[in-house]
DOKETI-252251 format. One line per 3 residues: number of its first residue (from 1); for each residue z, x, y of N, C-alpha, C, CB. Coordinates in steps of 0.2 Angstrom, whole numbers. Atoms other than C-alpha are relative to their C-alpha. Glycine has a CB too. Example, Ala and Ser with C-alpha at 12.3 -4.5 7.8 and 13.67 -1.06 7.14 Angstrom:
residues 2
1 = 0,4,-6,39,62,-22,0,4,6,6,-5,0  -1,-4,-6,36,68,-5,3,-4,5,-7,2,2 $
//
This chain:
residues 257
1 = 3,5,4,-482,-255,-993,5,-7,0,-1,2,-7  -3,6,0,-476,-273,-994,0,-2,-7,-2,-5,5  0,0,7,-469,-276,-1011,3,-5,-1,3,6,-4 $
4 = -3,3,-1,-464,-291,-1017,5,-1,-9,-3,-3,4  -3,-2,7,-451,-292,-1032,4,-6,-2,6,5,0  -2,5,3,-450,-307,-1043,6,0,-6,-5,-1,-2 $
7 = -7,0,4,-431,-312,-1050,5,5,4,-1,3,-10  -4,-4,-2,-416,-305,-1043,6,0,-5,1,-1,7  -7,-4,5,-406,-300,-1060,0,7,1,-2,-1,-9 $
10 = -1,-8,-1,-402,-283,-1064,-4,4,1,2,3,-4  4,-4,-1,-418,-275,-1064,-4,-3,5,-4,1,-6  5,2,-4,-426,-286,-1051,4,6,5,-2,-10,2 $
13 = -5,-3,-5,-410,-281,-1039,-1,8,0,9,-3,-2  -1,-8,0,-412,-262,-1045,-7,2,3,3,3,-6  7,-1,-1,-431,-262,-1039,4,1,7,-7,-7,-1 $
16 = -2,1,-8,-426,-270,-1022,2,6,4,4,-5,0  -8,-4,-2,-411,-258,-1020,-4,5,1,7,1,-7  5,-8,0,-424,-243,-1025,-5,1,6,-4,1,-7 $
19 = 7,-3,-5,-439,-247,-1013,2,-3,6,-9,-4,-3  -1,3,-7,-432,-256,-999,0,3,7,6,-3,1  -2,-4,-6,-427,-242,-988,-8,4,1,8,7,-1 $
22 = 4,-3,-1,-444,-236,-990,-7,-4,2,-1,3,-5  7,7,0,-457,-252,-991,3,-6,4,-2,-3,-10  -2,7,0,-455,-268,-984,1,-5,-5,-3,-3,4 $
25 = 2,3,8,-451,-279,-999,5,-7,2,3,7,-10  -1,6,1,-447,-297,-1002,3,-1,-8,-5,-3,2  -3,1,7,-437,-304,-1016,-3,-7,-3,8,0,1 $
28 = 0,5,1,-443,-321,-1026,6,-2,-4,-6,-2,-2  -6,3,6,-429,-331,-1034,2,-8,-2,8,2,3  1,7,-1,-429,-349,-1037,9,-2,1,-4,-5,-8 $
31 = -7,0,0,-409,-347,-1039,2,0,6,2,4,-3  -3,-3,-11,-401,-345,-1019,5,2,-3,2,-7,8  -5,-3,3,-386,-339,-1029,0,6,-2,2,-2,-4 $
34 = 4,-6,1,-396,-326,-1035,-1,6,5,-6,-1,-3  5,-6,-5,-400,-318,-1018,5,0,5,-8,-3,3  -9,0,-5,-379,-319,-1011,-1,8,2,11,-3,-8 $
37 = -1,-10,-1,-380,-298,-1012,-6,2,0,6,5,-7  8,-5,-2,-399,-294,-1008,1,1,6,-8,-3,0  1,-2,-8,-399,-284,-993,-4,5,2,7,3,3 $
40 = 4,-5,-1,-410,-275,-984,-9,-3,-2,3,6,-4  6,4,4,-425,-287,-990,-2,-8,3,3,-1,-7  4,8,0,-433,-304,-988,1,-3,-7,-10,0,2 $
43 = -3,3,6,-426,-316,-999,-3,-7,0,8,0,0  5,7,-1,-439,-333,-1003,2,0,-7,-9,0,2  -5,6,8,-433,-347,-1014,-6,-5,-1,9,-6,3 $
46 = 6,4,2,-452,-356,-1012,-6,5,1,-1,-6,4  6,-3,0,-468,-350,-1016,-4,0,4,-3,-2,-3  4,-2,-4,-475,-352,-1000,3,2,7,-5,-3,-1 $
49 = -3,-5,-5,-465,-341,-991,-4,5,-1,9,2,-1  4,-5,0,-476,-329,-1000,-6,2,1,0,2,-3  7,2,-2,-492,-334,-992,1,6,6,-2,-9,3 $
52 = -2,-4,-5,-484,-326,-978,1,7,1,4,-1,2  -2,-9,0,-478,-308,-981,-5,2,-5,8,1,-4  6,-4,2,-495,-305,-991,2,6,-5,-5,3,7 $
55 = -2,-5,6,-488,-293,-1005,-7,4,-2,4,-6,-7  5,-4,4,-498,-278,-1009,1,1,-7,-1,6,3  -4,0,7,-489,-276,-1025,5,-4,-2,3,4,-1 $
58 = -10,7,3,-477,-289,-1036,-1,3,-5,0,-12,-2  -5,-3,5,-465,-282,-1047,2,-6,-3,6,4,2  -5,8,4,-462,-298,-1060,6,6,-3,-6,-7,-10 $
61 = -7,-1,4,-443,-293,-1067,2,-6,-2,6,3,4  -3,4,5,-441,-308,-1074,1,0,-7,-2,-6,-1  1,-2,5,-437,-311,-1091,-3,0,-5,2,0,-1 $
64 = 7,0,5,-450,-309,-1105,-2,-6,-2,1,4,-6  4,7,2,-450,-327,-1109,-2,-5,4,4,-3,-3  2,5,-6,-454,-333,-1092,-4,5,5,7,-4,5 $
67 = 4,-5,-5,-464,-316,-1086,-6,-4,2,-1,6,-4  6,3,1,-482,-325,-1090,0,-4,7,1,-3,-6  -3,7,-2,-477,-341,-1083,1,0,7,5,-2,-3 $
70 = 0,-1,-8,-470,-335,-1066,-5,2,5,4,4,1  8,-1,1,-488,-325,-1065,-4,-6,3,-2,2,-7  5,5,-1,-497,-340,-1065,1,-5,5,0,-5,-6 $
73 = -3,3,-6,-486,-348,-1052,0,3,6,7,-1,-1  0,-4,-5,-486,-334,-1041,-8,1,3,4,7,-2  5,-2,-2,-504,-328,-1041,-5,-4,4,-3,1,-5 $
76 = 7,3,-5,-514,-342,-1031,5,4,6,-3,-11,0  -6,-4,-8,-500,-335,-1017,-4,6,2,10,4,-1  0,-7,-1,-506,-319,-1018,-10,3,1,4,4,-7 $
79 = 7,-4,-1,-523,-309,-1011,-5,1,-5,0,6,3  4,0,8,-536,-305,-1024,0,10,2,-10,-6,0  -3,-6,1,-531,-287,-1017,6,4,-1,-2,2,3 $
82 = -5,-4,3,-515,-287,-1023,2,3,-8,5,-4,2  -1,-1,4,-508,-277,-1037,5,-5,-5,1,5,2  -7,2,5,-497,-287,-1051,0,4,-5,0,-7,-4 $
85 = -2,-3,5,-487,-279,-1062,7,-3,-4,1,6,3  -6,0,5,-474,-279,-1077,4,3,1,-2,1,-7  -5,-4,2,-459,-271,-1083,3,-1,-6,3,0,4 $
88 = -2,2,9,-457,-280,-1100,1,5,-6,-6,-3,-4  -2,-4,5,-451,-272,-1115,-3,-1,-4,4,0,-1  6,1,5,-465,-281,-1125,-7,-1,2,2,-6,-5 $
91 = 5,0,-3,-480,-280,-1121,-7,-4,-5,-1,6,2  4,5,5,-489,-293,-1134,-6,-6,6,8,-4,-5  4,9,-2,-503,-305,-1126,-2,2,8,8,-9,-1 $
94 = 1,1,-6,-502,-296,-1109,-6,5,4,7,1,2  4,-3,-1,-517,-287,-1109,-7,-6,0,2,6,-5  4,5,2,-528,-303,-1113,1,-2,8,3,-6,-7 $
97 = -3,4,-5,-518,-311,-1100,-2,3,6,9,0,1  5,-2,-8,-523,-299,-1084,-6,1,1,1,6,2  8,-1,-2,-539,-297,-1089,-3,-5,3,-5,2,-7 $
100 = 2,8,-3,-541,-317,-1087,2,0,7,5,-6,-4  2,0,-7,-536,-316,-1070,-2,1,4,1,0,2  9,-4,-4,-549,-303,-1064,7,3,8,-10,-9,4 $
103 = -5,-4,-7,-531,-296,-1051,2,8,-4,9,-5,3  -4,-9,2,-525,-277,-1051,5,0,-3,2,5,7  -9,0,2,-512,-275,-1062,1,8,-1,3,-5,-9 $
106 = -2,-7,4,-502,-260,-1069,8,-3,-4,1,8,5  -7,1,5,-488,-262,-1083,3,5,-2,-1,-2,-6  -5,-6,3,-473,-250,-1087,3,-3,-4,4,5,4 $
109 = -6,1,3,-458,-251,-1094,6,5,-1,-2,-3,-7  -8,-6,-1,-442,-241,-1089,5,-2,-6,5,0,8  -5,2,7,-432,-239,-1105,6,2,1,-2,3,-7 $
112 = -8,-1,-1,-417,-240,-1098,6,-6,4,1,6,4  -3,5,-3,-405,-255,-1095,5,-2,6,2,0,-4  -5,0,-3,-394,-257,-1080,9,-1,-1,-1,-3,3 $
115 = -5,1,4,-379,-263,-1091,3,7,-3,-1,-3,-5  -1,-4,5,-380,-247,-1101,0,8,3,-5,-1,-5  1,-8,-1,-387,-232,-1093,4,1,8,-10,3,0 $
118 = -5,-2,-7,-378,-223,-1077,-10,0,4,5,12,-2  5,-1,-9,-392,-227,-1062,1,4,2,0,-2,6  -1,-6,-7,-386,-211,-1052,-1,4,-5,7,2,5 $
121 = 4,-5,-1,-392,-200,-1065,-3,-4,-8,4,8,0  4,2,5,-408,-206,-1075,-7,7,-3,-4,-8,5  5,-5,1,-414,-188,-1079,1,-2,-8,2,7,2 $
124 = 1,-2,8,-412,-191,-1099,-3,-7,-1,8,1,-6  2,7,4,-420,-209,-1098,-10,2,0,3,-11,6  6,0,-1,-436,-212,-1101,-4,-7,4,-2,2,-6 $
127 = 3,8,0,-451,-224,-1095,-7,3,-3,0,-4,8  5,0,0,-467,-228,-1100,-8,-3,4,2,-2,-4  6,4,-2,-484,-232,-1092,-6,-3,-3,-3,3,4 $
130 = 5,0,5,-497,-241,-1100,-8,2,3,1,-6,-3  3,-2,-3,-512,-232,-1099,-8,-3,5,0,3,-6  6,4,0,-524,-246,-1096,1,-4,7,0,-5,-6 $
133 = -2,2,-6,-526,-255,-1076,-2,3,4,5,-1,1  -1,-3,-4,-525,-250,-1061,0,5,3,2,-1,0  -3,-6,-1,-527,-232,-1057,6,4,6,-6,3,0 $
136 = -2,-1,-6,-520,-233,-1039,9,-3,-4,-4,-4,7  -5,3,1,-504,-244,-1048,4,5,-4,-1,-5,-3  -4,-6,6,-501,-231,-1061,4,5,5,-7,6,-6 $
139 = -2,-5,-3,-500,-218,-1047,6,-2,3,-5,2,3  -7,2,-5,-488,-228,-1036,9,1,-7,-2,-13,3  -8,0,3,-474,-231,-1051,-2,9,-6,2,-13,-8 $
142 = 0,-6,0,-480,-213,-1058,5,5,5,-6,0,-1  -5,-2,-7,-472,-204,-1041,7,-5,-1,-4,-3,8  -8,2,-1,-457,-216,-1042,4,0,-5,2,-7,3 $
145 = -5,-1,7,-453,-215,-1060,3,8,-1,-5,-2,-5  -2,-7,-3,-453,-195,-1056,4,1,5,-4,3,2  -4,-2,-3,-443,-196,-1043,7,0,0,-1,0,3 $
148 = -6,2,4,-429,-205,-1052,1,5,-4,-1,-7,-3  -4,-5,5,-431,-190,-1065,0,-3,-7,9,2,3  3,3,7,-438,-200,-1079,-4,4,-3,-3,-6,0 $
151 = 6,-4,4,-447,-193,-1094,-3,-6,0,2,3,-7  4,5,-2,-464,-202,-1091,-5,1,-5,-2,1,7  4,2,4,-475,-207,-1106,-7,-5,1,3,-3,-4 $
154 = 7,6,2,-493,-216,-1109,0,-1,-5,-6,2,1  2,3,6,-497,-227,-1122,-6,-8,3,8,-3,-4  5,4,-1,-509,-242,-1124,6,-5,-1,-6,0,-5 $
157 = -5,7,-1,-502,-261,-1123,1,0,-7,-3,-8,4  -2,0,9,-504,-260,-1144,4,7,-1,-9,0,-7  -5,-4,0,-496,-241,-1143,7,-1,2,-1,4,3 $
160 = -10,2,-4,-480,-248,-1133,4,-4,-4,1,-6,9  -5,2,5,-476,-260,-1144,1,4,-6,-2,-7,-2  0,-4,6,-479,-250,-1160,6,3,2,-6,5,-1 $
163 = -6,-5,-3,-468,-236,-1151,7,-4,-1,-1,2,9  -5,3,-2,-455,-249,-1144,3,-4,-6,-2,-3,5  -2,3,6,-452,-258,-1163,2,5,-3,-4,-4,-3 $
166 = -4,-5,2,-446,-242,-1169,4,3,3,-3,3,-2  -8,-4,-3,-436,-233,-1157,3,-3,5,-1,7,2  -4,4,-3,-428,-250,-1150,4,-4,-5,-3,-4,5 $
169 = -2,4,5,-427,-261,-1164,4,4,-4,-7,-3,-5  -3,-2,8,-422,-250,-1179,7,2,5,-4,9,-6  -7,-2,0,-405,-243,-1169,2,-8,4,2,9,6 $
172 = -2,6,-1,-402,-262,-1161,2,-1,-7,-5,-4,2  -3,4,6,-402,-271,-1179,5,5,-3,-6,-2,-6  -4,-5,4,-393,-255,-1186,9,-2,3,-2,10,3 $
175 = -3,0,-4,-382,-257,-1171,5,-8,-1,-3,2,6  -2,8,2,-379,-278,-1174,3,1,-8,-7,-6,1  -3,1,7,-375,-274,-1192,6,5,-1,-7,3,-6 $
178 = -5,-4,-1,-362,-262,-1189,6,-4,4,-2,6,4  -5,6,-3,-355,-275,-1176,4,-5,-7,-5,-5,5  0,6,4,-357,-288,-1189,4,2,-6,-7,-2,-2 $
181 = 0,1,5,-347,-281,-1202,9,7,2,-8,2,-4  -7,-6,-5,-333,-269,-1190,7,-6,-2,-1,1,12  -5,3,0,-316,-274,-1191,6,6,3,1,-3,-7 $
184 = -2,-3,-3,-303,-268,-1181,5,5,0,1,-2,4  -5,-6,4,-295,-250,-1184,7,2,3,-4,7,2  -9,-2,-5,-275,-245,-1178,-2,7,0,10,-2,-6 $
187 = 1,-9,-2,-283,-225,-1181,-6,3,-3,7,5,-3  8,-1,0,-301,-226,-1179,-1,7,2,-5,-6,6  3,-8,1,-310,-209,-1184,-5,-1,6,-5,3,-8 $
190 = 7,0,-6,-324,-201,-1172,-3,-4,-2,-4,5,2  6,4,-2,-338,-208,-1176,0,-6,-2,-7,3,-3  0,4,0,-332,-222,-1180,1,-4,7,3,-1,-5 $
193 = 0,0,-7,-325,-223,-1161,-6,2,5,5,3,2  4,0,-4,-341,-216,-1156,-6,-6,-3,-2,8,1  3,7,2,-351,-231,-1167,2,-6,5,3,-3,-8 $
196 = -3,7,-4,-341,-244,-1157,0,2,5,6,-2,0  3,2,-6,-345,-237,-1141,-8,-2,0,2,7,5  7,3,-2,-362,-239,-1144,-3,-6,-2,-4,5,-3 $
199 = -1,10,1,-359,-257,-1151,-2,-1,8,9,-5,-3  0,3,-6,-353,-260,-1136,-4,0,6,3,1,1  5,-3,-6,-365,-253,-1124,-8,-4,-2,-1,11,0 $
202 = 6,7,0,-380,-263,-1131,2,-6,-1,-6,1,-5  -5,10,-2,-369,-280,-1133,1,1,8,11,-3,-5  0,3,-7,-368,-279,-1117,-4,1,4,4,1,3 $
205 = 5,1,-6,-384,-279,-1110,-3,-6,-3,-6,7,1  2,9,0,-391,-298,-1107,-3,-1,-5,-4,-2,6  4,5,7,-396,-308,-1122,-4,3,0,-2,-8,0 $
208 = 8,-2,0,-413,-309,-1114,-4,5,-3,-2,0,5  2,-8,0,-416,-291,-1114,0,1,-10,8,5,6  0,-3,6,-410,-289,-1133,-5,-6,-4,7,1,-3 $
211 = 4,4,3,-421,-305,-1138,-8,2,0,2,-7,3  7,-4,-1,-436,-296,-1130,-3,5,-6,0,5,7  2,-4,3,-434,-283,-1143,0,-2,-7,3,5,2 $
214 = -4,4,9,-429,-293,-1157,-7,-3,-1,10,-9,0  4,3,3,-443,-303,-1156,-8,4,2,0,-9,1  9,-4,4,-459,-290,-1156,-1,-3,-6,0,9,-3 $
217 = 2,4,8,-470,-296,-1168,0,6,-6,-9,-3,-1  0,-5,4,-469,-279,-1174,8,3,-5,-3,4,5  -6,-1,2,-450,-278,-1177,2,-2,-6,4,-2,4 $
220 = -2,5,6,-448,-290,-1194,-5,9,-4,-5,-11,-1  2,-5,5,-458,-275,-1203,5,7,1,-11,2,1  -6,-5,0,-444,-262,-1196,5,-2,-2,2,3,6 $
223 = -9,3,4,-429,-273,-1201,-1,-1,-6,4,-7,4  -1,-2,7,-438,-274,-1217,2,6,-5,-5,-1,-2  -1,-8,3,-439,-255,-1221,10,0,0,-4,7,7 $
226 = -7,0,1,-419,-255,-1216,2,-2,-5,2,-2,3  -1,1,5,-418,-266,-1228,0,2,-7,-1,-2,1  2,-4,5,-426,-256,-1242,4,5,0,-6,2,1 $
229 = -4,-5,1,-415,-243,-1237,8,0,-1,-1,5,5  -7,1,2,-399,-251,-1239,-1,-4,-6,4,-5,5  1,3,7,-404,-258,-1257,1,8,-2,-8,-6,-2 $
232 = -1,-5,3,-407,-241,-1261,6,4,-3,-3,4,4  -4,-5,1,-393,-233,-1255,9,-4,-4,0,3,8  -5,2,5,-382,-247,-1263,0,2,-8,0,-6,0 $
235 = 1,-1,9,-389,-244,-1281,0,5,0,-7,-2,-4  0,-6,1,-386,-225,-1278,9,-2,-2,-3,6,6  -9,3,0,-365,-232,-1274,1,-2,-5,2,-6,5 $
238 = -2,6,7,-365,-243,-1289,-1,5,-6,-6,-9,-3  -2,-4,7,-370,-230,-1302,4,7,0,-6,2,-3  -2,-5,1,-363,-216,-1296,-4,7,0,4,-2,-3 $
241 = 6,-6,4,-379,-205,-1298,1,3,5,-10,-2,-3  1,-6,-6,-373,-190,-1289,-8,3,1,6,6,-2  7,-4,-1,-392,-182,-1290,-5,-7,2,-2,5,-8 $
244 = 5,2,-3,-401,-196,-1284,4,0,8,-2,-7,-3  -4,-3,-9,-386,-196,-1267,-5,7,2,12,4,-1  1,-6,-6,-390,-176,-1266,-7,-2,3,1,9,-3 $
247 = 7,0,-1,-410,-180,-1266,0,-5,6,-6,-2,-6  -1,5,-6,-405,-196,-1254,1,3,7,6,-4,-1  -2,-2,-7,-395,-186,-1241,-5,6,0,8,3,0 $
250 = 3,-3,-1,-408,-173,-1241,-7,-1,4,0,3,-4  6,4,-4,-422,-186,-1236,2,0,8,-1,-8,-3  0,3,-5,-412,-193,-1224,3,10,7,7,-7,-1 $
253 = -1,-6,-3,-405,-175,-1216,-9,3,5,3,5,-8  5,-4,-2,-425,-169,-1215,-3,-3,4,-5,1,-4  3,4,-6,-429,-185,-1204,3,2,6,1,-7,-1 $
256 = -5,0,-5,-416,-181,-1193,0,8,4,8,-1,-3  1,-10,-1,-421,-160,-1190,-4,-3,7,-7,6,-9 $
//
């Protein structure tokens, strides 16, 4: 299959890297600095280099705030039998968006960062497909998401975000408010040493990437609840009301089972 893969950041480069030896694939990048260490690939820096290589499938990996946008730029290039697809982490608005073009798409989202997670072994990550598109598209990144050894979900484009504002957002802000408030130990306990590795491991994956998740429209009503539960649990601190703590820690304990 001739695939072609839009952005060569960390997830465009880890596509490439993954289908090259199998597909013929091409890379778009407007950056030529961007495309110093693609090998094994067709590397185009104008849009109509890709008149030529006729892409049965395009992978946008850009990032979420220019996903759309690149779409709109790329599609008159492309056949009216090629697949476009996503790999966004929010999926707001992008269900309107394909339908208006009347092209094949399919949308996932592998929930796992190149910054963060080990690439050689992605058996504990997961991803997601969304259930809606394409059936032949699903099938293609279905097979390759299994053979990476991913745990593989369905949801709808309104289920992905739901999902994805709760079990990205709430340990993110958890995770920035911990940063935000750390200071540096001379004989840091465990979990305070295991807290700070896990700072560190999402600060260090690209802005972009944590801006995508920061701004779900759905994420302000999770960082509200946190909120509610750090008022709580201050007014338990200030009075001292050991029996509202033990009923406190038994809530939070029953969530955690």
């Amino acid at each position: 299959m001739r695939i072609l893969v839009l952005g060569a950041g960390k997830m465009g480069s880890f596509f490439v890297d993954l289908l090259s030896f199998e597909h013929e694939t091409a890379v778009y990048e407007v950056d030529p600095k961007r495309l110093r260490f693609m090998y094994n690939t067709q590397r185009f820096t104008s849009l109509d280099e890709i008149d030529a290589f006729d892409p049965e499938l395009v992978i946008n990996a850009v990032t979420l705030k220019y996903t759309l946008d690149v779409f709109r730029q790329v599609i008159p290039h492309l056949s009216k039998d090629c697949i476009i697809s996503d790999i966004s982490s929010v999926k707001t608005g992008f269900k309107e968006f394909y339908e208006e073009t009347g092209m094949r798409y399919v949308s996932t989202h592998p929930m796992f960062g190149p910054t963060f997670a080990n690439l050689g072994a992605l058996s504990q990550e997961n991803a997601i497909i969304i259930n809606e598109g394409d059936y032949m598209g699903r099938i293609f990144f279905r097979d390759l998401y299994s053979r990476l050894g991913l745990n593989i979900c369905e949801y709808s484009f309104q289920g992905h975000d739901e999902t994805m504002s709760y079990s990205l957002s709430i340990p993110f802000v958890s995770t920035f408010v911990f940063a935000a408030v750390m200071k540096h130990q001379d004989a840091p306990g465990t979990t305070f040493k295991r807290h700070l590795q896990i700072a560190r491991g999402v600060l260090g994956e690209d802005d972009c990437l944590l801006r995508e998740i920061l701004y779900n429209p759905k994420t302000k009503d999770q960082v509200e609840q946190i909120r509610q539960e750090l008022k709580e649990l201050i007014d338990i601190i200030s009075s001292h009301d050991e029996e509202a703590m033990k009923h406190y820690l038994t809530k939070i304990r029953e969530n955690i089972k």
